[in-house]
N, C-alpha and C positions, 0 to 999 in steps of 0.2 A: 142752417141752409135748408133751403127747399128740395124735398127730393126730386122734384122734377127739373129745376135748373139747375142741377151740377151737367158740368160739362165733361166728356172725355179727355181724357188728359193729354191726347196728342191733339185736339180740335183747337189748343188755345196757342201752342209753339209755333213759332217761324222754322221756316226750313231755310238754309243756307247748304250754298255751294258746299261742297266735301272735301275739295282741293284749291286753293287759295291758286294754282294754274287754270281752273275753270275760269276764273274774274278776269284773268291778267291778259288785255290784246296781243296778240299774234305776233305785231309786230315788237315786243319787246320778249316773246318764248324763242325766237328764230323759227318759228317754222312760218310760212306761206302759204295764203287759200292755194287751193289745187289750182286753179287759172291760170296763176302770175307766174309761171315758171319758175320760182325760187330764186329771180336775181333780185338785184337791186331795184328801187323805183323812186323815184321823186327827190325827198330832201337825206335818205340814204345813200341813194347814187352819189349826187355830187358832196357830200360829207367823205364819200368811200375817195373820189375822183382828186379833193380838196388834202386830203390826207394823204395822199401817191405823191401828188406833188410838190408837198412841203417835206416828206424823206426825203425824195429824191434830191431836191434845193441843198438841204441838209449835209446831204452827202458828199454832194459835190463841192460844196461851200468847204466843210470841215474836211475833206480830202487837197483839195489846193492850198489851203492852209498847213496841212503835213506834208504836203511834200515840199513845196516852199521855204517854210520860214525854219526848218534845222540847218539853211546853207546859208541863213543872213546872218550878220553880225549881233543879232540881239538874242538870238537863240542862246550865247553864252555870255553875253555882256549886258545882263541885266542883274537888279538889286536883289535878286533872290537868291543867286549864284555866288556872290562876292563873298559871300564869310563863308562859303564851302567849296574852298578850292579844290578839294578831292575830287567831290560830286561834279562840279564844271569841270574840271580834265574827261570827264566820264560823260560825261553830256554831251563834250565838244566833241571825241570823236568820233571817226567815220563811220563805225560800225552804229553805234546808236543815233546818229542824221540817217544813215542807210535805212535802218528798219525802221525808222521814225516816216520815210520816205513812202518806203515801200508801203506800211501802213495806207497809208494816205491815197496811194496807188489802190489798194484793196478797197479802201472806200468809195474811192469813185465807180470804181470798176461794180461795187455793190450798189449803188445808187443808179447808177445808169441799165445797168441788168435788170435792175428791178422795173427800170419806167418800161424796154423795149416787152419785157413781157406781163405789162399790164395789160385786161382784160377786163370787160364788165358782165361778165356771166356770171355763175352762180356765188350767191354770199358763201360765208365761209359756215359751218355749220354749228351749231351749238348744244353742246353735248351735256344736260342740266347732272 
C-alpha cells in the first residue's frame, strides 16, 4: 500500500444508531410528540373504541347466558351429564344454578361498568 492512501480507520465505518429505540416510531415506544396530548388519534382511537365495544357485547352476551340457562332443562339433561349421575345431582342443584347465576350477574354488571365509564383521554402507558 501506498503510504499516502491508507485511510484512517474510523473514515471508512458507518455509524449506526446506539439503541435499536432510536429507529423504532413513536407510535409503537408509546410515548407521544409533545403536541398530541398523549391520547388516542386516528386508527388507534377507533381500534381502542372498536375494542370497548366488543368486551362489552362479550359480557353481556356471556352474562345472560349464565344466568339463564342453569334454570333450563338442558343445563342438566344433556349427553355429557348422563354417565355421571353424581356430577348432575351437583350441577342440578340450587346452590350451583345460584352461583352459576350470580356469576353471570357479575358479568354484566362488569360489562356495562366498563362501557359507562369509557373515556378517550389518555392511552394507557407503557412501561418498556
Amino acid at each position: 500500500m501506498n503510504p499516502g492512501s491508507e485511510r484512517s480507520e474510523d473514515q471508512g465505518r458507518r455509524t449506526f444508531p446506539t439503541s435499536i429505540e432510536a429507529s423504532v416510531p413513536t407510535v409503537f415506544s408509546g410515548s407521544f410528540p409533545s403536541g398530541s396530548g398523549g391520547g388516542y388519534s386516528g386508527f388507534h382511537l377507533w381500534l381502542h373504541r372498536l375494542t370497548v365495544l366488543l368486551f362489552v357485547f362479550v359480557c353481556a352476551v356471556v352474562g345472560v347466558l349464565l344466568v339463564i340457562v342453569p334454570w333450563r332443562p338442558e343445563w342438566t339433561d344433556n349427553r355429557l351429564l348422563f354417565s355421571y349421575p353424581g356430577l348432575r345431582s351437583v350441577i342440578g342443584s340450587g346452590f350451583v344454578r345460584g352461583l352459576t347465576s350470580g356469576l353471570g350477574l357479575l358479568n354484566i354488571w362488569i360489562g356495562f361498568w366498563e362501557a359507562i365509564h369509557y373515556h378517550e383521554g389518555k392511552s394507557p402507558s407503557r412501561t418498556p
